[in-house]
C-alpha positions as CSV (number, residue, x, y, z in Angstrom):
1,X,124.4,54.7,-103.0
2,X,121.3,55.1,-100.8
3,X,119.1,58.1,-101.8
4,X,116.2,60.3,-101.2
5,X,114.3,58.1,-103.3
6,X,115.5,54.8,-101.3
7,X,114.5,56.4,-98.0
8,X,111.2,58.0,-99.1
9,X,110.2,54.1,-99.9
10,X,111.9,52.9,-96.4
11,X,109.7,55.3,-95.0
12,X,106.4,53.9,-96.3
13,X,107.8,50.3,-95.5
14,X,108.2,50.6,-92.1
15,X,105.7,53.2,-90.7
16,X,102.8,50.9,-89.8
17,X,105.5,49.1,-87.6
18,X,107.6,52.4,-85.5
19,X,106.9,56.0,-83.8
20,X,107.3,59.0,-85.6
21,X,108.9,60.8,-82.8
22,X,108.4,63.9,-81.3
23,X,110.3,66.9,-81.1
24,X,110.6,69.3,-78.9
25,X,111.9,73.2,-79.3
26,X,113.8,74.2,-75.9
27,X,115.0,77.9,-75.5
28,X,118.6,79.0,-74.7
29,X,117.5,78.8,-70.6
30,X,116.2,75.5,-70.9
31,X,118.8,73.4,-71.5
32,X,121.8,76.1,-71.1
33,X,123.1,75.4,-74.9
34,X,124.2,78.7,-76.6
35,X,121.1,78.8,-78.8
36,X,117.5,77.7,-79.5
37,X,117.7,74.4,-79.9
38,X,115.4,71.4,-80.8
39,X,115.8,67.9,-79.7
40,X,114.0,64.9,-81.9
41,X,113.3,62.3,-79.0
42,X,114.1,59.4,-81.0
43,X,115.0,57.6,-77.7
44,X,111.0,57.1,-77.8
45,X,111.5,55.1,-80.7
46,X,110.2,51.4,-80.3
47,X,112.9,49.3,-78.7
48,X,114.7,52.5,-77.5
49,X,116.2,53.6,-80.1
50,X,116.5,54.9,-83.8
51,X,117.8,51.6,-84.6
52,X,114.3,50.0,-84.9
53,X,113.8,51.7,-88.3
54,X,116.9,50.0,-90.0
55,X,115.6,46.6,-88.4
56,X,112.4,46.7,-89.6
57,X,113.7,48.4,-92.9
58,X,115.8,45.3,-93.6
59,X,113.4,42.4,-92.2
60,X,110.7,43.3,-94.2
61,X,112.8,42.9,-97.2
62,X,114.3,39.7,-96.2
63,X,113.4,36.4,-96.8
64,X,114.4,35.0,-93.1
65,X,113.7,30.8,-93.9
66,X,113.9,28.9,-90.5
67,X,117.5,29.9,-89.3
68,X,116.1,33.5,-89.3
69,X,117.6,36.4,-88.9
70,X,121.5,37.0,-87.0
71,X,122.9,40.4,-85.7
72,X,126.3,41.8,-83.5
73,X,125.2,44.2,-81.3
74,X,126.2,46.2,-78.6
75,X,122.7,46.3,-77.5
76,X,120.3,49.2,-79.2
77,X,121.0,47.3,-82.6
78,X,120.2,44.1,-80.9
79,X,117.4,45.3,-78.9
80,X,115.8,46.2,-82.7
81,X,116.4,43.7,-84.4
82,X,114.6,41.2,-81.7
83,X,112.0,43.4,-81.7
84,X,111.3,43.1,-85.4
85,X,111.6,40.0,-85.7
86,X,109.1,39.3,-83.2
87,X,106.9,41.6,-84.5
88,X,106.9,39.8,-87.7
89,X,107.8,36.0,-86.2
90,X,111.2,35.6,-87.5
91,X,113.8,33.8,-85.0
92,X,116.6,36.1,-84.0
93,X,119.6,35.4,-82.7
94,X,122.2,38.1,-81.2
95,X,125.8,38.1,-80.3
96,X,126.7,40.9,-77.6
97,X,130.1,41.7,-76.3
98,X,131.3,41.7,-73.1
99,X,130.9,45.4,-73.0
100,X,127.2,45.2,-73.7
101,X,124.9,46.9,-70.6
102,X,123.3,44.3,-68.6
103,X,119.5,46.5,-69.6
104,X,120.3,46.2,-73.0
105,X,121.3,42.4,-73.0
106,X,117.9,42.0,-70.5
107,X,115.9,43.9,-73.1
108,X,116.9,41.7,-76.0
109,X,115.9,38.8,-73.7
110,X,112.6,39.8,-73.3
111,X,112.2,40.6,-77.3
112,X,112.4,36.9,-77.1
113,X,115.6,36.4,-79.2
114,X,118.6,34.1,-78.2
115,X,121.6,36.1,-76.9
116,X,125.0,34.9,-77.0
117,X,128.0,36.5,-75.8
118,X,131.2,36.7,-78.6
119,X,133.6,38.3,-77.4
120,X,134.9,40.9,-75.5
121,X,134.3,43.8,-78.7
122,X,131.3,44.5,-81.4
123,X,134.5,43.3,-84.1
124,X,134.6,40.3,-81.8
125,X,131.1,39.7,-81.7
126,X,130.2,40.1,-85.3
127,X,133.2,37.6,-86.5
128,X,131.5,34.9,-84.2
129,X,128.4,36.1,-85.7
130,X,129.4,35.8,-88.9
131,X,130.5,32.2,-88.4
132,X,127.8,31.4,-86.5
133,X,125.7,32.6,-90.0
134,X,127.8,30.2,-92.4
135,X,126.3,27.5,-90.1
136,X,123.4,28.0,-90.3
137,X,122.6,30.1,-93.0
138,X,120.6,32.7,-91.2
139,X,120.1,36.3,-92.6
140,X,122.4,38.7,-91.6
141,X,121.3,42.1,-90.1
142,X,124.5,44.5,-90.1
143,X,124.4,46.8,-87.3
144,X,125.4,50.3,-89.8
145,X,127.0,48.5,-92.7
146,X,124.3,47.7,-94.9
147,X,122.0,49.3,-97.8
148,X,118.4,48.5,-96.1
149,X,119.8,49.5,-92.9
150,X,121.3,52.9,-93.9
151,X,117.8,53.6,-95.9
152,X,115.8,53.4,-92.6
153,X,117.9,54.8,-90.6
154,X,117.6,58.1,-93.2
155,X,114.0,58.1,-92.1
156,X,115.2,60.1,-88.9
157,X,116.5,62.9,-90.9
158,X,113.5,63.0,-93.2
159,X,111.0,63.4,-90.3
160,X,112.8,65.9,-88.8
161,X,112.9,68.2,-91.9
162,X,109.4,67.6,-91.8
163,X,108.5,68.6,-88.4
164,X,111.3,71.3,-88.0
165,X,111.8,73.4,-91.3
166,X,114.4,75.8,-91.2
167,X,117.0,74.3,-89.1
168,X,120.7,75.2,-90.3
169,X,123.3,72.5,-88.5
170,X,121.6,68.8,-87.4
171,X,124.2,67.6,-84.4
172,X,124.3,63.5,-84.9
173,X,126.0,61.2,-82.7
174,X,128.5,58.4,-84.3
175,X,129.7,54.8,-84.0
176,X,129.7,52.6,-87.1
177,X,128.2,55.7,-88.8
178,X,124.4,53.9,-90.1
179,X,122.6,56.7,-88.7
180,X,125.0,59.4,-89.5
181,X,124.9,58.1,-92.9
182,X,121.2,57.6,-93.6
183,X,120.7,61.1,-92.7
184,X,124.1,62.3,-94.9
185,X,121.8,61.0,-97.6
186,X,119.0,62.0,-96.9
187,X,120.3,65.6,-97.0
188,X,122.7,65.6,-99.5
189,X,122.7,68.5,-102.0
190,X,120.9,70.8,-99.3
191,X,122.1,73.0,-97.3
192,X,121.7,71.4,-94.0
193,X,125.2,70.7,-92.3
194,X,125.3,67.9,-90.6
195,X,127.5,67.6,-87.7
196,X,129.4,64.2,-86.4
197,X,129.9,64.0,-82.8
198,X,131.5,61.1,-81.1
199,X,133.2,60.2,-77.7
200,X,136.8,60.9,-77.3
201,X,137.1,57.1,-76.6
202,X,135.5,56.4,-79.7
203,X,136.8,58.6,-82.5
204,X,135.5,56.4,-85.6
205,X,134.8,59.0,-87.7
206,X,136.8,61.6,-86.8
207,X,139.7,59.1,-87.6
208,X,138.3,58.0,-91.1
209,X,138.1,62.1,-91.9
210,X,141.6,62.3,-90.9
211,X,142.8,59.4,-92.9
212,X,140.8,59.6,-95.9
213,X,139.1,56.4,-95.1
214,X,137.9,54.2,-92.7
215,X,140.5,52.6,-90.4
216,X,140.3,51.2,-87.2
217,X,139.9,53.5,-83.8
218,X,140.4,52.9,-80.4
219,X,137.6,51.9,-78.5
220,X,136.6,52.6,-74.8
221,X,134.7,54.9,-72.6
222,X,131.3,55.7,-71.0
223,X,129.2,55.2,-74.8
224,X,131.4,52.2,-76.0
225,X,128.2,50.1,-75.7
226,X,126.3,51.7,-78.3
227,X,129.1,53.9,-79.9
228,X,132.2,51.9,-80.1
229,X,132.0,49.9,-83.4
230,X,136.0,49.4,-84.5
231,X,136.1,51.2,-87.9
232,X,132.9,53.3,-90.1
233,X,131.4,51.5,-92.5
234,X,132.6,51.3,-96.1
235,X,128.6,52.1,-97.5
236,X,128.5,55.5,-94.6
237,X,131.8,56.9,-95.7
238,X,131.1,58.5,-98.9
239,X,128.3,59.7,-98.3
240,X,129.4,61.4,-95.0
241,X,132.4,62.7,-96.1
242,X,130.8,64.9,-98.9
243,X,127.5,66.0,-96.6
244,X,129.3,66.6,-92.8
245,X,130.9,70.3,-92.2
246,X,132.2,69.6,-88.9
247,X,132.9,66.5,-86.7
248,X,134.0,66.9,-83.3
249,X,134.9,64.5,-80.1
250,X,133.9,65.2,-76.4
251,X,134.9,63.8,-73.4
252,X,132.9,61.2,-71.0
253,X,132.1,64.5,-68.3
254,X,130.3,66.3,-70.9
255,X,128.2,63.0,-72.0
256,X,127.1,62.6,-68.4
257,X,126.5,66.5,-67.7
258,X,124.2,65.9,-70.8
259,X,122.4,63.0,-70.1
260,X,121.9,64.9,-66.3
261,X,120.6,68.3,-67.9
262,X,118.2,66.6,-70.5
263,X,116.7,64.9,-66.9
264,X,116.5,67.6,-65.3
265,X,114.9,70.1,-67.7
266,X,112.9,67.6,-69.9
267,X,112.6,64.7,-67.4
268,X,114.1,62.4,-70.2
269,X,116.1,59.6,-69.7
270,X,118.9,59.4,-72.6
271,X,121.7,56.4,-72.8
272,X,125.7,58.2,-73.3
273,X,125.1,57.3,-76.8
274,X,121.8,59.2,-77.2
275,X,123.1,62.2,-75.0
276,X,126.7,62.8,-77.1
277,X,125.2,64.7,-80.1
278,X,123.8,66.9,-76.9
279,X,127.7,67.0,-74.9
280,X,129.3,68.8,-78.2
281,X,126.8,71.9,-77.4
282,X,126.7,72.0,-74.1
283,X,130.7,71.7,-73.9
284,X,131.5,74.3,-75.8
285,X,133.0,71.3,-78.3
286,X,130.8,72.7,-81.5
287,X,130.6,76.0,-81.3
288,X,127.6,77.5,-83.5
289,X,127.6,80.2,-85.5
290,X,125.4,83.5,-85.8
291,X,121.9,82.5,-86.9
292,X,122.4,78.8,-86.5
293,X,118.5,77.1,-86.3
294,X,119.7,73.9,-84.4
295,X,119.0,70.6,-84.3
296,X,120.4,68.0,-81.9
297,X,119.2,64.4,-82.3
298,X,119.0,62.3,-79.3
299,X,119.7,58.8,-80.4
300,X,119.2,56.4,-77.7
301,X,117.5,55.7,-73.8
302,X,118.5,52.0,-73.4
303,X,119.9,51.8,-70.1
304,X,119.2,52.3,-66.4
305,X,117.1,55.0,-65.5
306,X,118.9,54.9,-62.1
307,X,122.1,55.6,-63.3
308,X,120.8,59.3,-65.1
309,X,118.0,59.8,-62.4
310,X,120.1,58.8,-59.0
C-alpha cells in the first residue's frame, strides 16, 4: 500500500530531475466554471505531462543493466519514460498502439528511445511488451500499475496541498488510474474529496466502482490516447475506492469546449486527457456544492497545438 511516507521520499528522489508546477487561481468569470477554481499546470511538467514523476520515480530505483528499461504507452507515459531514461543514460524502448498521436509517438522519438508499434490497444501494446521483456530481460516500467510509479505520481497531490491550502474537492482525470491513485494516497484520512472524471468512451473507473473491482471497459473517443487503458489497476483500486466521493463521465464536446476555454482565457494548450478533469465542471457533469474551494488538475499538453489553437 503506497503512503504518505512512500511519497514524501518519491518526492526528495526525483526533484532535482522535474518542475514543481505552477498553479494558478482563476475566478468564476475566467473560465465560466460555477466557482473559484484553481488549475495546477502539470501539463508544464517535463515531457508534458505528470507522468515524468512516476518515470523518474521508478528509474532511479531500478537497476536498468544493458537491455534497459521497456514501457506500453499511449504516449504521455512513453514520452516520460524516454525522457528519464535519457536523462540518466538508460536505453528505452516503447511500444505504442495504433491509437497513439503522431506528436506523442514524434516526441518519444526525439527523447531518443526506440518506438515500436504493438498493436492496435495499450492491452495490445503492453502484451507485446511484455514479451518483448522476457527476451530480453529489460526492466519493465508499468504505465499506472506499479508501486514506484503510483508513489511519484502522489507527488502531484502533495504539491498542490502545499501551494493551495484549503481546497475542499481536487477534480482528477482517469485512465489506468496511477495518478488518481498516487494522489488517493496521498490524501487518504483527510478530508479532501477527490473526484474521478473520465471520458464517456473510457469509463475505467466508473466501471470498477460499479462492479466492485476492476474489469475491463470499452475503449474509444477523443482522450483514448492517454485515457483509454482497458481495465484500473489492481495496486490504484483500493486505494481509490476508500478516498474518491464522486466519479463522473463527460462526453468528447465538453473535453473539447475545455481544452478551447483553457486557450482562450489562460492561453494554455492542454491534450483531451489533461482538459477532462476541467469538462466535468464546466458541463455541469460534477456539480459542486456550497463552499467548495476547488481544485482541478490539468494532466496533460502532449499534442498539436494546432488542433486546440486553430
Amino acid at each position: 500500500m503506497i503512503t504518505r511516507p512512500h511519497i514524501e521520499e518519491a518526492a526528495r528522489r526525483i526533484a532535482p530531475h522535474i518542475r514543481h508546477t505552477p498553479v494558478l487561481q482563476l475566478p468564476v468569470q475566467a473560465l465560466g466554471t460555477p466557482c473559484d477554481v484553481v488549475l495546477k499546470l502539470e501539463q508544464m511538467q517535463v515531457s508534458g505531462s505528470f507522468k515524468a514523476r512516476g518515470a523518474f520515480n521508478a528509474l532511479l530505483q531500478s537497476r536498468a543493466g544493458e537491455a534497459g528499461v521497456i514501457a506500453a504507452s499511449g504516449g504521455n507515459h512513453g514520452a516520460a519514460v524516454a525522457h528519464a531514461a535519457g536523462a540518466l543514460g538508460i536505453r528505452a524502448e516503447i511500444y505504442v498502439p495504433a491509437i497513439s498521436a503522431p506528436s506523442k509517438v514524434a516526441r518519444i522519438r526525439e527523447a531518443g528511445a526506440v518506438v515500436v508499434q504493438g498493436g492496435a490497444t495499450y492491452a495490445e501494446a503492453f502484451a507485446a511488451s511484455e514479451a518483448r521483456r522476457a527476451e530480453t530481460g529489460a526492466v519493465s516500467v508499468h504505465a499506472y500499475d506499479q508501486e514506484e510509479v503510483l508513489a511519484g505520481q502522489g507527488t502531484v497531490g502533495r504539491e498542490f496541498e502545499a501551494d493551495s491550502p484549503g481546497l475542499t474537492h481536487l477534480l482528477v482525470a482517469v485512465g489506468g488510474g496511477g495518478l488518481i491513485g498516487g494522489i488517493s494516497a496521498w490524501f487518504a484520512g483527510t478530508a479532501m474529496r477527490v473526484v474521478a472524471v473520465e471520458p464517456e468512451g473510457c469509463p475505467t473507473l466508473h466501471d470498477a466502482l460499479r462492479a466492485g473491482g476492476p474489469v475491463d471497459a470499452p475503449v474509444g473517443g477523443l482522450a483514448a490516447d492517454s485515457l483509454g487503458a482497458r481495465r484500473v489497476g489492481s495496486l490504484m483500486y483500493p486505494i481509490a475506492r476508500d478516498v474518491i466521493r464522486d466519479a463522473v463521465l463527460v462526453p468528447d464536446a465538453a473535453i473539447r469546449e475545455a481544452q478551447q476555454r483553457l486557450w482562450t482565457a489562460c492561453r494554455a494548450v492542454a491534450e483531451p486527457g489533461g482538459a477532462t478533469a476541467l469538462a466535468a465542471l464546466l458541463s455541469g457533469a460534477w456539480v459542486p456544492p456550497e463552499g467548495a474551494r476547488v481544485g482541478v488538475l490539468v494532466c496533460g499538453g502532449n499534442c498539436d497545438p494546432g488542433s486546440v489553437v486553430g
